[in-house]
C-alpha positions as CSV (number, residue, x, y, z in Angstrom):
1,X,0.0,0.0,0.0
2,X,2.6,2.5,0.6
3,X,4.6,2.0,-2.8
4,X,1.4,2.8,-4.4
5,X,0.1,5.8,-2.1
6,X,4.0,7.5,-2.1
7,X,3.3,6.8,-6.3
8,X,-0.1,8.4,-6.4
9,X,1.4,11.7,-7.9
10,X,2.0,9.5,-11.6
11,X,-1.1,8.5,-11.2
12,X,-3.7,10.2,-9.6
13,X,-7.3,10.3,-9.7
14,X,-8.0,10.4,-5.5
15,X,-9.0,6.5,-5.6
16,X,-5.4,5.5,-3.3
17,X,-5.8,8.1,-0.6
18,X,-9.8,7.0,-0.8
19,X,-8.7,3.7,0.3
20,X,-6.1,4.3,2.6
21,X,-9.0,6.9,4.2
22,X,-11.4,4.2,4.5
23,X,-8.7,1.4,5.8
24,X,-8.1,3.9,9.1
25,X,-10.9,2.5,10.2
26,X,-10.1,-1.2,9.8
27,X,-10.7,-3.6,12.6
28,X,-6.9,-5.0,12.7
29,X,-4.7,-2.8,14.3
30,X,-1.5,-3.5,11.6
31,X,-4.0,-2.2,8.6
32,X,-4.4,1.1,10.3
33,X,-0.8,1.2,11.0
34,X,0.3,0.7,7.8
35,X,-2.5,3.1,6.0
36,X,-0.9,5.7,8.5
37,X,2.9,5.1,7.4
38,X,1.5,5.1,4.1
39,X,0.2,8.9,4.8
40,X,3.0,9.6,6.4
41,X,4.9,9.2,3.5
42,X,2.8,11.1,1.3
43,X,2.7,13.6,4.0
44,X,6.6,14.0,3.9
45,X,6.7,15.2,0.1
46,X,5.9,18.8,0.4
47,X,4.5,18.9,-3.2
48,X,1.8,16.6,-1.9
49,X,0.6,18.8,0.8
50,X,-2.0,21.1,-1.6
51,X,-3.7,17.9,-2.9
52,X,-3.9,16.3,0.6
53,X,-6.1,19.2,1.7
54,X,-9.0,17.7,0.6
55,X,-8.4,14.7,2.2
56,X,-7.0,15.7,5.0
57,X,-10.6,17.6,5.9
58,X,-12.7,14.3,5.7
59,X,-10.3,12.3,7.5
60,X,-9.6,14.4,10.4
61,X,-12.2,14.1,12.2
62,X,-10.9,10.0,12.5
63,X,-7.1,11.0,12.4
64,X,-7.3,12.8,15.7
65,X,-10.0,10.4,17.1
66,X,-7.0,7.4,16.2
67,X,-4.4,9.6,17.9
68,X,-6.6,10.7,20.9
69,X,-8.1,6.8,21.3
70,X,-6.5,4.3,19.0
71,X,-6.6,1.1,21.1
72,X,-2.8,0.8,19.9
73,X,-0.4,3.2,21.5
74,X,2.3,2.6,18.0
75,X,-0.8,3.6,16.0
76,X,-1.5,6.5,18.0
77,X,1.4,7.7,18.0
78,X,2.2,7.3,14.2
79,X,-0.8,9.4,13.5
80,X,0.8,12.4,15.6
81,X,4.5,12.0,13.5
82,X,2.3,11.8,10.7
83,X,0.3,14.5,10.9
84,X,2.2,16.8,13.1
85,X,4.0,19.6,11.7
86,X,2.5,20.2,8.3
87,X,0.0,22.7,9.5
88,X,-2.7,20.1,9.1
89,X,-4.3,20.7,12.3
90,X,-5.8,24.1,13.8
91,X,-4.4,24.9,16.8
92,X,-7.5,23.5,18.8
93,X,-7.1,20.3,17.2
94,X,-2.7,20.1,17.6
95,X,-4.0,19.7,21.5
96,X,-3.7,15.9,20.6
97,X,-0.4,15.7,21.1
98,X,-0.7,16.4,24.2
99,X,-3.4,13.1,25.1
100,X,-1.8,10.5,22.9
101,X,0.2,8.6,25.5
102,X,-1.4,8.0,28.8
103,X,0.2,7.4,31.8
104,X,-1.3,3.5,31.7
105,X,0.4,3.3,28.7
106,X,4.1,3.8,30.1
């Protein structure tokens, strides 16, 4: 998935981050890690950033509810490298960094 998501720009038609949107929600915890590296990588290549926008504003809302509450602490905190520090979040929202690891979790 990530070979073809980091190759989207060759190719692109909205149909691979559609997927890798609706695979964030996937019951098994190593298919939402891997649809988050897969963003992450996209979300590396600057040049990427002004077509992500769309995306990035439907999937937010489950981004941050997968940082905030992801069952898996490594998911969690792969959406918060992936996400943070490409503006992608108001500053309301970049409170999530703040919640993603619990003390329980230590």
């Amino acid at each position: 998935m990530q070979v073809a998501v980091s190759d989207f720009k060759s190719n692109f038609d909205g149909a691979y981050l559609r997927y890798v949107g609706w695979v964030l929600s996937d019951s098994t915890t190593q298919v939402r890690l891997e649809a988050v590296k897969a963003l992450a990588g996209v979300y590396e290549q600057m040049d990427y950033i002004g077509w992500l926008n769309h995306f990035t504003e439907r999937f937010k809302p489950r981004l941050i509810k997968m940082a905030t509450g992801d069952t898996e602490l490594g998911v969690r905190v792969a959406v918060i490298q992936a996400i943070d520090g490409h503006s992608l979040l108001e500053d309301e929202e970049a409170k999530v960094r703040g919640t993603t690891v619990s003390t329980k979790d230590l």
